[in-house]
PyMOL Python script that loads the backbone (N, CA, C, O; Angstrom):
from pymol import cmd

cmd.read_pdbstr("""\
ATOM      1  N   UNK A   1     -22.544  16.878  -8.130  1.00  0.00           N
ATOM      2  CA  UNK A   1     -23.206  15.580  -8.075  1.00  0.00           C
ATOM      3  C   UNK A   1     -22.133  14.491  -8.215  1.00  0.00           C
ATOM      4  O   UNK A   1     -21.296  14.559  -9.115  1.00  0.00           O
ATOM      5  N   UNK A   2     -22.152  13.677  -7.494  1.00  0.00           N
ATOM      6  CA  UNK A   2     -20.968  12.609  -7.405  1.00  0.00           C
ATOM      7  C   UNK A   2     -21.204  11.609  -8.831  1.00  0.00           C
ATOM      8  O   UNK A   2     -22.287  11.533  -9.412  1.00  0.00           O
ATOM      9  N   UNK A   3     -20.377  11.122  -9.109  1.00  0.00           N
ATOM     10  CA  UNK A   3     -20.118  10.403 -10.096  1.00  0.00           C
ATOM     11  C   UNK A   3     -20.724   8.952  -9.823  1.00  0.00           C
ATOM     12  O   UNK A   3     -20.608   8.411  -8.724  1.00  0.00           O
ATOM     13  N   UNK A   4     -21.414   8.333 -10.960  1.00  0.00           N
ATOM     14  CA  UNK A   4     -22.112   7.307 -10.616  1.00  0.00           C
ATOM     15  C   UNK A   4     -20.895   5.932 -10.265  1.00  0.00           C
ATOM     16  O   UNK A   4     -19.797   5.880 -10.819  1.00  0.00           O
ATOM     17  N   UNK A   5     -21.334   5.017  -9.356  1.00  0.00           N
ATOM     18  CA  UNK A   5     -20.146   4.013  -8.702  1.00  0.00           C
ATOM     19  C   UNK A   5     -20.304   2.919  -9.578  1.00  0.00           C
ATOM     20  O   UNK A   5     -21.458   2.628  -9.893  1.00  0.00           O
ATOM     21  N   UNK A   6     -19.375   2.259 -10.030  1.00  0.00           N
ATOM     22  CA  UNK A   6     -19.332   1.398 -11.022  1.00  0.00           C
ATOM     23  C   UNK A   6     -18.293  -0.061 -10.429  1.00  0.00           C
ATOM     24  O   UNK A   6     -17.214   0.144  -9.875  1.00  0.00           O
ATOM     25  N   UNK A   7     -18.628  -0.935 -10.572  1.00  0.00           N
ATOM     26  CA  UNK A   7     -18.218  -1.970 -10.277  1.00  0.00           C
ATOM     27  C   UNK A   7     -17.201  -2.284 -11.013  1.00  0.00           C
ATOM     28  O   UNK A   7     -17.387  -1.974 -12.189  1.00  0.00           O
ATOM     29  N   UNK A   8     -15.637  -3.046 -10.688  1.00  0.00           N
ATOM     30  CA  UNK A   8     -15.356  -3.799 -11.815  1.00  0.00           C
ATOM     31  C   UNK A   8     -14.835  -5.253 -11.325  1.00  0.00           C
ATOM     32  O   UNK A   8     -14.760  -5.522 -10.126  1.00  0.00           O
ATOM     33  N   UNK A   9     -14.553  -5.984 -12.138  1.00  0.00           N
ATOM     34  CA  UNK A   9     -13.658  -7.058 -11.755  1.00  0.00           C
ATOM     35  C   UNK A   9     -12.145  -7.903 -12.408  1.00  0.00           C
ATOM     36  O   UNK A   9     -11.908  -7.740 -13.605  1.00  0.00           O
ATOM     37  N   UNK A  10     -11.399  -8.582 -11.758  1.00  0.00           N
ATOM     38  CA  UNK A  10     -10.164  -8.862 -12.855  1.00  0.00           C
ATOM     39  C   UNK A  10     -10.776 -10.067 -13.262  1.00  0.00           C
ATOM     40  O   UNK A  10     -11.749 -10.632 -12.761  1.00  0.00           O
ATOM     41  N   UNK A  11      -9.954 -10.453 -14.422  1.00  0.00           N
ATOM     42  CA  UNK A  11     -10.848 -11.897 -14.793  1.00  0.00           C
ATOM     43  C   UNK A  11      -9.277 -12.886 -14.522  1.00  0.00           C
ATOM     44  O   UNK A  11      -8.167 -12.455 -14.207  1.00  0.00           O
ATOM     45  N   UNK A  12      -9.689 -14.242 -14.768  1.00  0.00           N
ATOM     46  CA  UNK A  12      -9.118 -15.129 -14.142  1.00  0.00           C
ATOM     47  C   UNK A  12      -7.065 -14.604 -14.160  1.00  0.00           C
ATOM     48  O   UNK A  12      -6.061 -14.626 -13.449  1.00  0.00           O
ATOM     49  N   UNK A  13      -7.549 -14.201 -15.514  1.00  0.00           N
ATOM     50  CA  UNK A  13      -5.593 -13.880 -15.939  1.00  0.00           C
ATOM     51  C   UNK A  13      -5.711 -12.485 -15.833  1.00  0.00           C
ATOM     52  O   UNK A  13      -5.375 -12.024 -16.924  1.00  0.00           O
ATOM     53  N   UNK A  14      -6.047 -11.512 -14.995  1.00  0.00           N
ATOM     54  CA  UNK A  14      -5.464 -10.471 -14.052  1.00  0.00           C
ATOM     55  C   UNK A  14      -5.311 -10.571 -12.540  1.00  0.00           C
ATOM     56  O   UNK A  14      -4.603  -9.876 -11.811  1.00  0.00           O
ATOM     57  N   UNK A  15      -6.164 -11.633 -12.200  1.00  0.00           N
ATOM     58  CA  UNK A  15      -6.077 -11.931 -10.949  1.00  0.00           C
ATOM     59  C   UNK A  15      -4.595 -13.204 -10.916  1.00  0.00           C
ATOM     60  O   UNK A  15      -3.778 -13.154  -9.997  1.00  0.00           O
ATOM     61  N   UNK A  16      -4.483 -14.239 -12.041  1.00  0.00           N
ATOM     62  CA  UNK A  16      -2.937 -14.403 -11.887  1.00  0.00           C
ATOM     63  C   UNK A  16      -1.691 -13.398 -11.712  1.00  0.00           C
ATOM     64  O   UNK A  16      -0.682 -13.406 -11.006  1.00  0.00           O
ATOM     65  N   UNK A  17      -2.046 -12.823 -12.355  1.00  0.00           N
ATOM     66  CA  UNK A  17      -0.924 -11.674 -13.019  1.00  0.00           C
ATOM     67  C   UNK A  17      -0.504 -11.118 -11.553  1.00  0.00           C
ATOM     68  O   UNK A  17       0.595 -11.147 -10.999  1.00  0.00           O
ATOM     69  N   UNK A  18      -2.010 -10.496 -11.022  1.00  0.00           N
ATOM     70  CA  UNK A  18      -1.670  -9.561  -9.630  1.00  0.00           C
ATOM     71  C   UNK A  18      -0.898 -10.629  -8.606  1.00  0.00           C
ATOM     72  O   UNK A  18       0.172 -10.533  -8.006  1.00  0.00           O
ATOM     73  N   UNK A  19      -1.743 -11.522  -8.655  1.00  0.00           N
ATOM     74  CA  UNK A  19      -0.728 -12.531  -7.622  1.00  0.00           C
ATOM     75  C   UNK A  19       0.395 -12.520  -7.685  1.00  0.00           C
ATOM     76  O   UNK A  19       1.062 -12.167  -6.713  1.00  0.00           O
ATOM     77  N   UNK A  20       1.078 -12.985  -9.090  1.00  0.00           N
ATOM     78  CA  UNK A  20       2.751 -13.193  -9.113  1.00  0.00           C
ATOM     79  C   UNK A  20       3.126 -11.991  -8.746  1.00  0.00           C
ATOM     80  O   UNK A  20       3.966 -11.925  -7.849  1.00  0.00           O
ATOM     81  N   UNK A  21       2.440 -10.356  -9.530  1.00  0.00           N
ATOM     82  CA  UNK A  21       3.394  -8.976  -8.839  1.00  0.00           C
ATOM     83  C   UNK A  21       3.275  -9.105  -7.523  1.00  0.00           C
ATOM     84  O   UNK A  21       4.232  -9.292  -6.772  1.00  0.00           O
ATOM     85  N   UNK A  22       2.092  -9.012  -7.170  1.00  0.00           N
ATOM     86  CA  UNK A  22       2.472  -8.867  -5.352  1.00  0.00           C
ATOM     87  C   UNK A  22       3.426 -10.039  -4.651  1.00  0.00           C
ATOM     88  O   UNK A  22       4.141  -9.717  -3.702  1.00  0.00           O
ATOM     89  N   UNK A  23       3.416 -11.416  -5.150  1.00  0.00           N
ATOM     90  CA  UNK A  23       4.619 -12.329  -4.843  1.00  0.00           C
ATOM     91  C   UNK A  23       5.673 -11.786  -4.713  1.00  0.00           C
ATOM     92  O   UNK A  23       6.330 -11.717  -3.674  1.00  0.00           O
ATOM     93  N   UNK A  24       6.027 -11.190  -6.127  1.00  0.00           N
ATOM     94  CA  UNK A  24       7.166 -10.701  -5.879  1.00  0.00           C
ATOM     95  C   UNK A  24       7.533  -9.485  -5.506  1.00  0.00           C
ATOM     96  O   UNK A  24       8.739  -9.488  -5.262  1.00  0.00           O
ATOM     97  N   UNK A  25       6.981  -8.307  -5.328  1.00  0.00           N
ATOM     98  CA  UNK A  25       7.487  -7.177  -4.411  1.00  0.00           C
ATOM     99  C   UNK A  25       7.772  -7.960  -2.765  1.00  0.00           C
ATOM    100  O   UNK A  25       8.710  -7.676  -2.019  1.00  0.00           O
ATOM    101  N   UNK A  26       6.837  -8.846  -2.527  1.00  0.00           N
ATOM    102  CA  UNK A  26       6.759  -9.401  -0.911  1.00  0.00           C
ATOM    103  C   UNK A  26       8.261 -10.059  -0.758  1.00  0.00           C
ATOM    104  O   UNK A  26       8.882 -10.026   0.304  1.00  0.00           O
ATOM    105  N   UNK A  27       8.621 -10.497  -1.635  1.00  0.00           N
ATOM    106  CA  UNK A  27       9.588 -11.265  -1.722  1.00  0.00           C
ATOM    107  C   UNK A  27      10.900 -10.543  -1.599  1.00  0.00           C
ATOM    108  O   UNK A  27      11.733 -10.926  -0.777  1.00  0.00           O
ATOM    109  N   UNK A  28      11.211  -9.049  -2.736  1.00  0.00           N
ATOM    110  CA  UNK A  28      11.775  -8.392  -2.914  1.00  0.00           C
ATOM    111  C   UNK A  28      11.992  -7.636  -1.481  1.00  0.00           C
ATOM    112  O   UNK A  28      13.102  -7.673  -0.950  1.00  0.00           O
ATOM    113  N   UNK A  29      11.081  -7.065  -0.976  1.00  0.00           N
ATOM    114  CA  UNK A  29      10.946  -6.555   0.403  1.00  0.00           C
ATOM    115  C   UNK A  29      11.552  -7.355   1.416  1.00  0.00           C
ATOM    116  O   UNK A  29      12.349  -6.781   2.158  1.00  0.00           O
ATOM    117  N   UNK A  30      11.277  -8.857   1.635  1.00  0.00           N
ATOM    118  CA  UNK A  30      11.792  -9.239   2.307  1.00  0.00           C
ATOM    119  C   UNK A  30      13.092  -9.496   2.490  1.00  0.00           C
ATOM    120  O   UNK A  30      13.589  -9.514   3.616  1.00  0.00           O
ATOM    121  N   UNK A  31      13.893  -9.762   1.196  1.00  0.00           N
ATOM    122  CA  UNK A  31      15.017  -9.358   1.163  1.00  0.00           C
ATOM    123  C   UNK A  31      15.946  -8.493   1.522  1.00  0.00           C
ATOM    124  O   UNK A  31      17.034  -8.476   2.098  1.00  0.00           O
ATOM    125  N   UNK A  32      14.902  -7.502   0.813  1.00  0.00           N
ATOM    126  CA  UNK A  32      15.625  -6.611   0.847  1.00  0.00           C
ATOM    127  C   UNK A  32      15.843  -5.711   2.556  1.00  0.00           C
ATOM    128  O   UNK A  32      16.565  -4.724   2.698  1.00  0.00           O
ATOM    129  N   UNK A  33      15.103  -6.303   3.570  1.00  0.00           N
ATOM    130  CA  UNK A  33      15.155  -5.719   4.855  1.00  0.00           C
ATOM    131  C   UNK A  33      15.363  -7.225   5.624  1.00  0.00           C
ATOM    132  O   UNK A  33      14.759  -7.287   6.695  1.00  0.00           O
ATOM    133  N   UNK A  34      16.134  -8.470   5.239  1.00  0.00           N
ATOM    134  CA  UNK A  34      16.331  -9.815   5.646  1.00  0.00           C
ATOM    135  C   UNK A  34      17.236  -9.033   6.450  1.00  0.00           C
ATOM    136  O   UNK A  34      17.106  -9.516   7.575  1.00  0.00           O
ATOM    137  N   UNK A  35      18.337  -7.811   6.533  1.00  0.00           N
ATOM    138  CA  UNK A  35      19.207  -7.688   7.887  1.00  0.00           C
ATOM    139  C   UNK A  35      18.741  -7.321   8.778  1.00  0.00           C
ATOM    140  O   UNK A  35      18.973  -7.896   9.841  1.00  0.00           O
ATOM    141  N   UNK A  36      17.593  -5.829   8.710  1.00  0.00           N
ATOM    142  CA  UNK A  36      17.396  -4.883   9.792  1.00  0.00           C
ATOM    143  C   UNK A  36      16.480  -5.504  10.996  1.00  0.00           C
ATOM    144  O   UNK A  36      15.261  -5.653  10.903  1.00  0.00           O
ATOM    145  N   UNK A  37      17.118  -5.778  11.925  1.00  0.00           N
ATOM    146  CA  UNK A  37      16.639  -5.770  13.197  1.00  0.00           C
ATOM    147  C   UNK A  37      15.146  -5.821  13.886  1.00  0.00           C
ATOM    148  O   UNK A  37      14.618  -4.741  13.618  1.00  0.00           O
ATOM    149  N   UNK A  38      14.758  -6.171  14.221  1.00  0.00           N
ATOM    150  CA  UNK A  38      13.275  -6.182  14.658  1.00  0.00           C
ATOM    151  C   UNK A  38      12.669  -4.945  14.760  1.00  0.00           C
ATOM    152  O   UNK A  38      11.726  -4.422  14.165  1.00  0.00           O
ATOM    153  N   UNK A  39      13.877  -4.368  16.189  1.00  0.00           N
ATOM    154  CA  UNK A  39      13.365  -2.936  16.424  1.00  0.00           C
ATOM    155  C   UNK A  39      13.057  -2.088  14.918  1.00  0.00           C
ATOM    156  O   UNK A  39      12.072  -1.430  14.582  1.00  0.00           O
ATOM    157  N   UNK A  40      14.270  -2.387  14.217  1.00  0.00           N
ATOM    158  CA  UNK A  40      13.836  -1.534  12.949  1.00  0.00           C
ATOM    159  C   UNK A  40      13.173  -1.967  11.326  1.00  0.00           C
ATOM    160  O   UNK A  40      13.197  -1.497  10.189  1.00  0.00           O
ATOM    161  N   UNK A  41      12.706  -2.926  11.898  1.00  0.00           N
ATOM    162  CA  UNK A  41      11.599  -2.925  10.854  1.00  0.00           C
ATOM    163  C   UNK A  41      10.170  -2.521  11.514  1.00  0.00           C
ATOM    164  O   UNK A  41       9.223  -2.171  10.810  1.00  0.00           O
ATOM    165  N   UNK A  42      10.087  -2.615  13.203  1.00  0.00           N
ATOM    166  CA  UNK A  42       9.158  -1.798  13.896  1.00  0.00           C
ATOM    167  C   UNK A  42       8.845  -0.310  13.676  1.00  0.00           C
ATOM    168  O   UNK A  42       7.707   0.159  13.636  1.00  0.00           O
ATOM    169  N   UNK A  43      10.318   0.573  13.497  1.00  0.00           N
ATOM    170  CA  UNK A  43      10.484   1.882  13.377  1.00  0.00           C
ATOM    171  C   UNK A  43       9.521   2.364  12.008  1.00  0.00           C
ATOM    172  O   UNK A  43       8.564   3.138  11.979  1.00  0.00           O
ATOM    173  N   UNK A  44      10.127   1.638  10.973  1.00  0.00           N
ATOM    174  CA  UNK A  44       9.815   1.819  10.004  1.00  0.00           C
ATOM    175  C   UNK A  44       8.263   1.491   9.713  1.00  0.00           C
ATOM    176  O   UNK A  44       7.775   2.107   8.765  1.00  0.00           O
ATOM    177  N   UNK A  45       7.547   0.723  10.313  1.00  0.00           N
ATOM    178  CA  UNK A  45       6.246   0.292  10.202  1.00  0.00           C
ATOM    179  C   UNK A  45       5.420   1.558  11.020  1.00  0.00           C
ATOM    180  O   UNK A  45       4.384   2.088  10.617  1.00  0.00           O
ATOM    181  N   UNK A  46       6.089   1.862  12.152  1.00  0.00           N
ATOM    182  CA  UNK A  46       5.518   2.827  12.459  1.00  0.00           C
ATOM    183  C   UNK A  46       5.487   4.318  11.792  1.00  0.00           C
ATOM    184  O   UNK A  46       4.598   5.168  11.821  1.00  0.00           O
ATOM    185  N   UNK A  47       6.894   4.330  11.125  1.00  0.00           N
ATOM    186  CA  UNK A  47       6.635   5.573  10.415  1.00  0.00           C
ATOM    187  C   UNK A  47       5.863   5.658   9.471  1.00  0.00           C
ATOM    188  O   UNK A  47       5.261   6.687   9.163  1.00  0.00           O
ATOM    189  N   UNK A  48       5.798   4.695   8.960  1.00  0.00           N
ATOM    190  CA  UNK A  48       5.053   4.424   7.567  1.00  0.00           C
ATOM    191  C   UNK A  48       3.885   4.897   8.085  1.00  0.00           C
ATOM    192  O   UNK A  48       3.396   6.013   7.911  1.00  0.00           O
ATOM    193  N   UNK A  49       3.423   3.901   8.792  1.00  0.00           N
ATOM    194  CA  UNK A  49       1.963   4.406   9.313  1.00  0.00           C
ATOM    195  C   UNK A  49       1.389   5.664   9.697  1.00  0.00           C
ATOM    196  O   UNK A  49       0.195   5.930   9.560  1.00  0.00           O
ATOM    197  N   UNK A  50       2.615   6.755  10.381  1.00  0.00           N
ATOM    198  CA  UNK A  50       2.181   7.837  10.479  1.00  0.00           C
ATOM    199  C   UNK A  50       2.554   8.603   9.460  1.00  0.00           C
ATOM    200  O   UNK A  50       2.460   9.792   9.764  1.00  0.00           O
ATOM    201  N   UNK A  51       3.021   8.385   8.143  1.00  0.00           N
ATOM    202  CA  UNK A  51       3.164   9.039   7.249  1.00  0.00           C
ATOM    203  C   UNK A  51       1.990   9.046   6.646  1.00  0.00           C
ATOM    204  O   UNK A  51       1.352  10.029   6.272  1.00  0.00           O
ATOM    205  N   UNK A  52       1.645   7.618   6.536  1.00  0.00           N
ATOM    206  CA  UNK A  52      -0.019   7.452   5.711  1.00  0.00           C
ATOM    207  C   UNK A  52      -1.040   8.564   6.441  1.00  0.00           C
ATOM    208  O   UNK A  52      -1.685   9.426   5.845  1.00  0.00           O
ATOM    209  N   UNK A  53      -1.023   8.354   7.679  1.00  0.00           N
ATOM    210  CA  UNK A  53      -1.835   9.160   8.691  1.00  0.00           C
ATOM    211  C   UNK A  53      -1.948  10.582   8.116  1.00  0.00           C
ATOM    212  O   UNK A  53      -3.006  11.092   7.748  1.00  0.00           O
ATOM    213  N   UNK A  54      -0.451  11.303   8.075  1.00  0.00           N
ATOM    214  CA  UNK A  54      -0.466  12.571   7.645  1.00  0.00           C
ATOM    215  C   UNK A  54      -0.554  12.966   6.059  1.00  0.00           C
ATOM    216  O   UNK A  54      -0.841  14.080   5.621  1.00  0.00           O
ATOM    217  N   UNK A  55      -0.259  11.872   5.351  1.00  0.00           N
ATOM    218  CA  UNK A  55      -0.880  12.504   3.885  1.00  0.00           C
ATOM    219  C   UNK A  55      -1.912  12.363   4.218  1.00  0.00           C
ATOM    220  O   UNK A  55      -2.506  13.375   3.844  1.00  0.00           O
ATOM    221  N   UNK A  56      -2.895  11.424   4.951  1.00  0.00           N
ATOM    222  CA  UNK A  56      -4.247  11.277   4.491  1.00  0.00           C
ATOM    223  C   UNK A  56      -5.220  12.301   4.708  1.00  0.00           C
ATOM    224  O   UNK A  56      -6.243  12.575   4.080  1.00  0.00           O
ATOM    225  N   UNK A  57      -4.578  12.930   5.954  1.00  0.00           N
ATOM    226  CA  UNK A  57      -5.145  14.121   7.014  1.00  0.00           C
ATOM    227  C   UNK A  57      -5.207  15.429   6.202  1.00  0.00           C
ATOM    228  O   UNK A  57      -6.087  16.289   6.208  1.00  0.00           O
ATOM    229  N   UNK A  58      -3.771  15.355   5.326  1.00  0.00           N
ATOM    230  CA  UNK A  58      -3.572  16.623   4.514  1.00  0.00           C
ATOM    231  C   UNK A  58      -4.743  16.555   2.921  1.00  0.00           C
ATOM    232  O   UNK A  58      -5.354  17.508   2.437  1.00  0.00           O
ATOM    233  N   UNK A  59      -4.730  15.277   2.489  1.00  0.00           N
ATOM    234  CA  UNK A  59      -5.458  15.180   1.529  1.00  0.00           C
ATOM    235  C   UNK A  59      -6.965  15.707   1.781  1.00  0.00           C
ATOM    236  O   UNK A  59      -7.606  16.505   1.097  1.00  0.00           O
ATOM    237  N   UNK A  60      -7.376  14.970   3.062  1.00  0.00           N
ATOM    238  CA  UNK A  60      -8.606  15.450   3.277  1.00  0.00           C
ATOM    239  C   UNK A  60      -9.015  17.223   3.827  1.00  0.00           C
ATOM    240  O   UNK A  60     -10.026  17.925   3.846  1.00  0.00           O
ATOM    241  N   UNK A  61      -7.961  17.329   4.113  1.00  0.00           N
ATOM    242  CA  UNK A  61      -8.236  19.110   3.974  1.00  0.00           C
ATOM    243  C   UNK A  61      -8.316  19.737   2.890  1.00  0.00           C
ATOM    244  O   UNK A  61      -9.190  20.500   2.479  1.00  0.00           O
ATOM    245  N   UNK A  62      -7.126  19.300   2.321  1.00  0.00           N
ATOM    246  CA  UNK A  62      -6.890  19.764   0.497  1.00  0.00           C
ATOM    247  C   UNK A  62      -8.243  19.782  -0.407  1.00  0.00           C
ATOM    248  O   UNK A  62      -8.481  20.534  -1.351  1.00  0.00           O
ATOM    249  N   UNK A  63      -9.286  18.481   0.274  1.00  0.00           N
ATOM    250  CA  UNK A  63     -10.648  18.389  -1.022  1.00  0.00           C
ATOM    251  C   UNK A  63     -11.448  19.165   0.092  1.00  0.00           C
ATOM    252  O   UNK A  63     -12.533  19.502  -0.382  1.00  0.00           O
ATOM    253  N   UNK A  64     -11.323  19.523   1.244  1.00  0.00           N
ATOM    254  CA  UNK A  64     -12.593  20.023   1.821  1.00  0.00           C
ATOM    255  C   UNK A  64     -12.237  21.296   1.467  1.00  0.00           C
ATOM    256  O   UNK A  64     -13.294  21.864   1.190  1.00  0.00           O
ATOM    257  N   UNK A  65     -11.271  22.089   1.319  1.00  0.00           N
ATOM    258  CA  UNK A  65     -11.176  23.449   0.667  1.00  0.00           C
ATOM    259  C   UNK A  65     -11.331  23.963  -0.232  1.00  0.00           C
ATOM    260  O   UNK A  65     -11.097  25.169  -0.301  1.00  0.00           O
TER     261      UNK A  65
END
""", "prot")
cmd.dss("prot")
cmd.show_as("cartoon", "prot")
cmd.util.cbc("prot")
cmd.orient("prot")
């Protein structure tokens, strides 16, 4: 039986908080790939994406077994 779904929410000062972290990883990131090339921040977006693809594919076999 699935677990009952429960709502939550951040309140005003977790929803600051998250803002500034995600500010700054975005920030950090951008830096930190301010040299690589178009093509290869393309490469990398694409791998990413098919990496997500294939954990996700594997995860969902993993719980259907």
């Amino acid at each position: 039986m699935p677990a009952p779904v429960r709502t939550v929410a951040l309140t005003a000062d977790g929803q600051a908080v998250t803002d500034r972290y995600l500010s700054a990883i975005s920030d950090w990131f951008a830096d930190a790939l301010a040299g690589w090339t178009a093509k290869d921040r393309g490469d990398l977006t694409r791998l990413l994406g098919r990496m997500v693809d294939d954990l996700t594919g594997h995860l969902a076999a993993e719980l259907r077994d």
